[in-house]
C-alpha positions in Angstrom: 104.2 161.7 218.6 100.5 161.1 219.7 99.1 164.2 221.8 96.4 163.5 224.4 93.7 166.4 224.5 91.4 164.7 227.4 92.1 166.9 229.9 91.9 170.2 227.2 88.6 168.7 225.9 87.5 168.7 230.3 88.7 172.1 230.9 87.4 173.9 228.3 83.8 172.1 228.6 84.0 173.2 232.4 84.9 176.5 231.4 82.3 176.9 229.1 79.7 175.6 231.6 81.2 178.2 234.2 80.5 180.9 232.1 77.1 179.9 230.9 76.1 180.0 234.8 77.7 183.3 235.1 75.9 184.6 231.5 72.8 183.6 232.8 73.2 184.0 236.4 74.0 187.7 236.1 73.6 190.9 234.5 76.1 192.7 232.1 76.6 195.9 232.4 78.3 197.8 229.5 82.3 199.1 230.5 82.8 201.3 227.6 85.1 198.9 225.9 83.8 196.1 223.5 83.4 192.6 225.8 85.5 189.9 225.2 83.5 187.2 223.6 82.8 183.8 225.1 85.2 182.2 222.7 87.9 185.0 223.3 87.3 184.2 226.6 88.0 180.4 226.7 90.7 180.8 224.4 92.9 183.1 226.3 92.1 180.4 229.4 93.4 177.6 227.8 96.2 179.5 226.0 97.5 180.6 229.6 97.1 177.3 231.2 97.9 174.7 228.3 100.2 176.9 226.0 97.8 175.4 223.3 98.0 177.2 219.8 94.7 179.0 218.4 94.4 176.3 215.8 94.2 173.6 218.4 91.6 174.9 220.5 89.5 175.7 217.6 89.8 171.9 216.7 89.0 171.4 220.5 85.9 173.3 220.3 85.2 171.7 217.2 85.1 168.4 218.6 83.0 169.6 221.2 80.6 170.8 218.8 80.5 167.3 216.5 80.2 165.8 220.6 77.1 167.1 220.7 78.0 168.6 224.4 77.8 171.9 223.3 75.2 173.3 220.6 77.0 176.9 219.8 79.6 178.8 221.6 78.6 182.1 220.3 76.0 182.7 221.5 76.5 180.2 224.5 74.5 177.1 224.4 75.7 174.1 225.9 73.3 170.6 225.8 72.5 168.6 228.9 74.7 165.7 228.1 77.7 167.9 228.2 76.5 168.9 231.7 76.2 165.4 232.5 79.1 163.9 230.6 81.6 166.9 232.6 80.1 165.5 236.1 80.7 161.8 235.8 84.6 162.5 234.8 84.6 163.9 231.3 87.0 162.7 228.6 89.7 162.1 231.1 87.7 159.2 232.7 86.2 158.2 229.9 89.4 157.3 228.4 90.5 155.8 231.7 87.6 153.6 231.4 88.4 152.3 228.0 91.8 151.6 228.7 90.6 149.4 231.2 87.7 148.0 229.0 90.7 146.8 226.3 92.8 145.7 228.5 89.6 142.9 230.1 89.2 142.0 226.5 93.0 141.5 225.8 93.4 139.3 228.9 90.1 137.4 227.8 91.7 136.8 224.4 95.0 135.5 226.2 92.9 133.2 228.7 90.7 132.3 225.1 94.0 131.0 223.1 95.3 129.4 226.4 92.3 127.5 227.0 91.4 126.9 223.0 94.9 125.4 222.3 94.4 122.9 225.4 91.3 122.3 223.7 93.4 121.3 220.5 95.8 118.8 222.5 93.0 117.3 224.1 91.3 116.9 220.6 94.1 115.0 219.1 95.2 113.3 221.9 91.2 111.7 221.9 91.7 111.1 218.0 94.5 109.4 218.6 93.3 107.0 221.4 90.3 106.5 219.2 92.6 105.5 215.8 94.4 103.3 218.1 91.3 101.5 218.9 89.8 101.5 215.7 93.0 99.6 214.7 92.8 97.0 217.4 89.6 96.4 216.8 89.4 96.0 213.5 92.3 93.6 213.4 90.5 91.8 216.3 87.7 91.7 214.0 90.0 90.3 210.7 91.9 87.6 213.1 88.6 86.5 213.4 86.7 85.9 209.9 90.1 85.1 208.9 90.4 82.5 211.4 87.0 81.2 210.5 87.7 81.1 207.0 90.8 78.8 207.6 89.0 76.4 210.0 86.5 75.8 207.2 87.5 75.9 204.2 
C-alpha cells in the first residue's frame, strides 16, 4: 500500500510559513513555562489533523529540508522557493500536473504505435507493388533478348 503525503508535505510547509510571519511579525514575551518549539509546534498540528506518527513527519520535514523549501526548522528559516512553490499549489498540484503530463505522453505513445504500424503496412504493401513490377519487368525485359536471340541465331 502506497501512501500519498502531498497534501502533509502542503500543510506543514504552510504551517511553517505561518509561523515564521508570526516569529517575526511579533514579539515574545516569556509565560513562565518553557515555549513549545517550532517543530513541537508543527508536529502536534499535523498529529491532530492527519493522525500521522512522529516518525513520519520527521521524514516529512526531512523531505522538506533535501527540497530545499525550507533551510532549518530550528531556528525557523524557510527559502523563497518554498514561499513560492506553497503559492502556485504546492505538492498537491504539482503532482496533479504530472499526472497529467504522463498521461499526454502515454496517449502520444499510443497515437506513435498507431500511426508507426500504418507506417509498416504501407511499407510493405509499396515493397510489394515494387517486387511485382520488378518481376514484370524483368521478364518483359528476358522475353525480349530471348526473343532476339531466337530470331537470329
Amino acid at each position: 500500500m502506497e501512501r500519498d503525503y502531498n497534501s502533509e508535505l502542503d500543510y506543514i510547509l504552510d504551517e511553517l510559513i505561518r509561523e515564521y510571519q508570526i516569529l517575526y511579525q511579533s514579539v515574545g514575551f516569556f509565560e513562565g513555562e518553557a515555549p513549545m518549539t517550532i517543530k513541537e509546534k508543527i508536529t502536534q498540528k499535523v498529529t491532530e489533523k492527519f493522525h500521522l506518527k512522529e516518525w513520519e513527519i520527521n521524514i516529512l520535514l526531512h523531505h522538506l529540508l533535501i527540497d530545499k523549501y525550507i533551510i532549518s526548522i530550528d531556528p525557523l528559516h524557510i527559502s523563497l522557493e518554498g514561499i513560492v512553490f506553497i503559492s502556485k499549489g504546492g505538492y498537491t498540484k504539482n503532482s496533479v500536473s504530472q499526472q497529467m503530463e504522463n498521461l499526454r505522453l502515454k496517449t502520444i505513445e499510443n497515437d506513435l504505435k498507431r500511426y508507426s504500424f500504418g507506417l509498416m503496412i504501407f511499407t510493405a504493401i509499396l515493397a510489394l507493388g515494387t517486387l511485382v513490377s520488378a518481376w514484370y519487368f524483368g521478364i518483359e525485359v528476358w522475353k525480349f533478348y530471348r526473343g532476339e536471340v531466337i530470331a537470329n541465331p
